[in-house]
N, C-alpha and C positions, 0 to 999 in steps of 0.2 A: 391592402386596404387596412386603413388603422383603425381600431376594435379596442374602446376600451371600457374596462368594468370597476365598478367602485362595491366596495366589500364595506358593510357598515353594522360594526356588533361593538356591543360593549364591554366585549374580553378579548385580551391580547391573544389568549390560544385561538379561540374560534376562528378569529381573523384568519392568523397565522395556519389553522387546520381548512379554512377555505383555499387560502392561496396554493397551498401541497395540493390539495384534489381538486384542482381544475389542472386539464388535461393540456400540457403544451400545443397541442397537435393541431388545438382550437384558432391557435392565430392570433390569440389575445395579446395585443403590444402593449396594454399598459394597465396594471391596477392598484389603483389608487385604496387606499383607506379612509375609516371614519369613526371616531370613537360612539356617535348616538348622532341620533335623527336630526338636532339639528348642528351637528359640524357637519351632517350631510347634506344638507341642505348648500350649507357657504360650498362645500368641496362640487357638489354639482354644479351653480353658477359660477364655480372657478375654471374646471377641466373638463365641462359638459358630457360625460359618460356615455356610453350607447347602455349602456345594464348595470342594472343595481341590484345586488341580492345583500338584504338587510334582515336581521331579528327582527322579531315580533315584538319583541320586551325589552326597551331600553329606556334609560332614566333624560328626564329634559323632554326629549319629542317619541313617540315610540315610531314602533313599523309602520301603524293605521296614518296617524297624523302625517308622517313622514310621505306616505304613498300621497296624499291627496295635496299637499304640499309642493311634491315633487313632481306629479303629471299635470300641477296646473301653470306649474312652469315651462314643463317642457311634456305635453300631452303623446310625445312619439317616444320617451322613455320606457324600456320595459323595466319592469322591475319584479324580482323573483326572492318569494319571503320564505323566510326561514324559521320555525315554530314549534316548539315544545309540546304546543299547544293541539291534540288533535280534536278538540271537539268541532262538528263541522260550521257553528256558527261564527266561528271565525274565520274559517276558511272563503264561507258565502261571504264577510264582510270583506273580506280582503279582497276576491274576485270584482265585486260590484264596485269597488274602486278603483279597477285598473291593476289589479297583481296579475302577470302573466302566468308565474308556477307559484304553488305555495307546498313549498317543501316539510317533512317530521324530521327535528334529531330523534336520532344521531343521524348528521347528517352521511348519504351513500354518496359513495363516488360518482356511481355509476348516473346516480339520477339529477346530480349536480350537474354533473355533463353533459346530461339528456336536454335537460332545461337550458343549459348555456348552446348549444349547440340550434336548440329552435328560435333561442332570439336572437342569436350570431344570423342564422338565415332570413328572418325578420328585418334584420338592419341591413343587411346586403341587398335585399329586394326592395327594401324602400330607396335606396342609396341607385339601385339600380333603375328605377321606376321613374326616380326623378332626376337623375339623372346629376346627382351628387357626386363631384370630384374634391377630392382633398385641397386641389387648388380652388375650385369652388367655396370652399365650403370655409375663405380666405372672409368672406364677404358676411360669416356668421357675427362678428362683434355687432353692424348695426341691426340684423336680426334680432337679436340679446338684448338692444337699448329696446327695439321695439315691445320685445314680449315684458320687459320689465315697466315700462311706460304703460301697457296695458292694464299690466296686474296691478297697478297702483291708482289706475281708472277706471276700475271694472264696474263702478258705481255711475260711474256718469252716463247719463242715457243716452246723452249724445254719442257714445264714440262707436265710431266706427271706420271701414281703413279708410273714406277721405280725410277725416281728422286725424287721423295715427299722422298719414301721408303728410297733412298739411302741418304738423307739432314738426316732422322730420327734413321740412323740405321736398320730401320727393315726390316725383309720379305717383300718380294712387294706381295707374295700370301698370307701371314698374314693378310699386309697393307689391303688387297683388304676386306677382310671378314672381318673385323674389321670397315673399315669404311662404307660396306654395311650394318652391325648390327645395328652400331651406329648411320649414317645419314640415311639408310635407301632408299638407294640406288647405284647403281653403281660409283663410283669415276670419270668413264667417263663421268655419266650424269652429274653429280654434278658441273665438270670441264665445260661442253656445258653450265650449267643453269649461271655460275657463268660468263662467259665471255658475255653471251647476257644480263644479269644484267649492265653489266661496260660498254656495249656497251650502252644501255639505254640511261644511263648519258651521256656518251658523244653524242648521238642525241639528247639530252633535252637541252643539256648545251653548244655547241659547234656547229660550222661551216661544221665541218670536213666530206669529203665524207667518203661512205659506206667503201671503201680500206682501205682508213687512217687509219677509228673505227678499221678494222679487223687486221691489225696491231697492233695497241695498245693494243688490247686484247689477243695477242699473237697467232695468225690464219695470215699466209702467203696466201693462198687461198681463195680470196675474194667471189666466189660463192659458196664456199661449206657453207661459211658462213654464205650467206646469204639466203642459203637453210637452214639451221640449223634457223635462227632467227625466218625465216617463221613458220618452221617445232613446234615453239615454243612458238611463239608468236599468232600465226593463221594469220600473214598478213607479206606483204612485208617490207623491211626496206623503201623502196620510199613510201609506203602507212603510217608505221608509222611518218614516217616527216608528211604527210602532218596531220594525225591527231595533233601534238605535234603548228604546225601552225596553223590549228586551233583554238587550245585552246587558245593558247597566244592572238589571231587577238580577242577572243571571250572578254578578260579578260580585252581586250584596252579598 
């Protein structure tokens, strides 16, 4: 079963001291590099990785941007962060976006391996669940056109898979099995995961009230949405501002 991990820091040793302490033993056939969050970015939609362990602090896109960037592309990515940093609100930030571990340098062998070893098990059970073969999984390119068609429609209210289905031609009850196979879950979730990702950003990076975001995101119905973010996020859109002020008031 091919396993592969993308290592993304912005020092040559680091990298190089990741690739020494991961354990052969693991089955990892391929890992790739990345000098900051977004060459990780291009290097994820090039060789599509099963696991990403990335620094917290990197220049251009850091870890945070990077995660939510990265799982709204591909929401079944683990990704295991690496940090200097132990105070634990970063750690809660990291989690609430999708980090699977969040590792302390200097980084341990042991706990590198610990981490790679439960999302190596992760990918095999999903891979297993749905029933993912290599030859399978031949059929990801139009998978890929799709999720990136999405992510660049996330705003439209209209879309959903009969529109995806009908932009691509194909079956919308095809579409649906096809992209439950391949991402690994339902198209609906995937569409929910994908617009409280974009909504994120725009509470991290923007002014804009809860309505606004759910507009942008392509959600006319501002509490259903905000049900949804809850439902997703495990807290309110009012509670995640105020952690997002937090951070920033912490960082003055």
């Amino acid at each position: 079963m091919m396993i592969k991990v993308l290592v993304i820091d912005d020092e040559e040793k680091t990298r190089g001291l990741i690739k020494l302490l991961i354990n052969k033993e693991l089955g990892i056939n391929m890992i790739c590099e990345a000098t900051n969050g977004e060459e990780g970015i291009a290097v994820i939609k090039q060789k599509y990785p099963d696991i990403v362990i990335t620094d917290i602090k990197m220049p251009i896109v850091d870890g945070l941007e990077l995660t939510q960037k990265a799982l709204a592309y591909n929401p079944d990515l683990i990704i295991i962060m690496i940090s200097a940093y132990e105070e634990f609100e970063y750690a809660q930030r990291a989690i609430k976006l999708g980090v699977s571990d969040y590792l302390l340098k200097p980084i341990r062998k042991s706990e590198l391996n610990e981490a790679l070893e439960k999302a190596i098990m992760r990918v095999k059970e999903r891979r297993l669940k749905y029933g993912i073969s290599e030859k399978e999984s031949a059929s990801r390119p139009v998978i890929q056109q799709v999720l990136e068609y999405v992510r660049e429609h996330l705003s439209d209210q209209d879309l959903s898979l009969s529109t995806v289905a009908a932009h691509f031609f194909l079956n919308s009850s095809y579409l649906s099995r096809l992209f439950k196979r391949e991402v690994g879950e339902p198209f609906i979730e995937y569409l929910t995961k994908a617009r409280i990702e974009r909504a994120i950003w725009y509470l991290e990076n923007t002014d804009k009230k809860a309505y606004e975001i759910a507009e942008l995101v392509g959600v006319v119905d501002a509490t259903y949405f905000s049900k949804c973010f809850k439902k997703n996020r495990g807290m309110s859109i009012h509670d995640y501002k105020k952690v997002i002020k937090n951070h920033k008031y912490n960082l003055e």
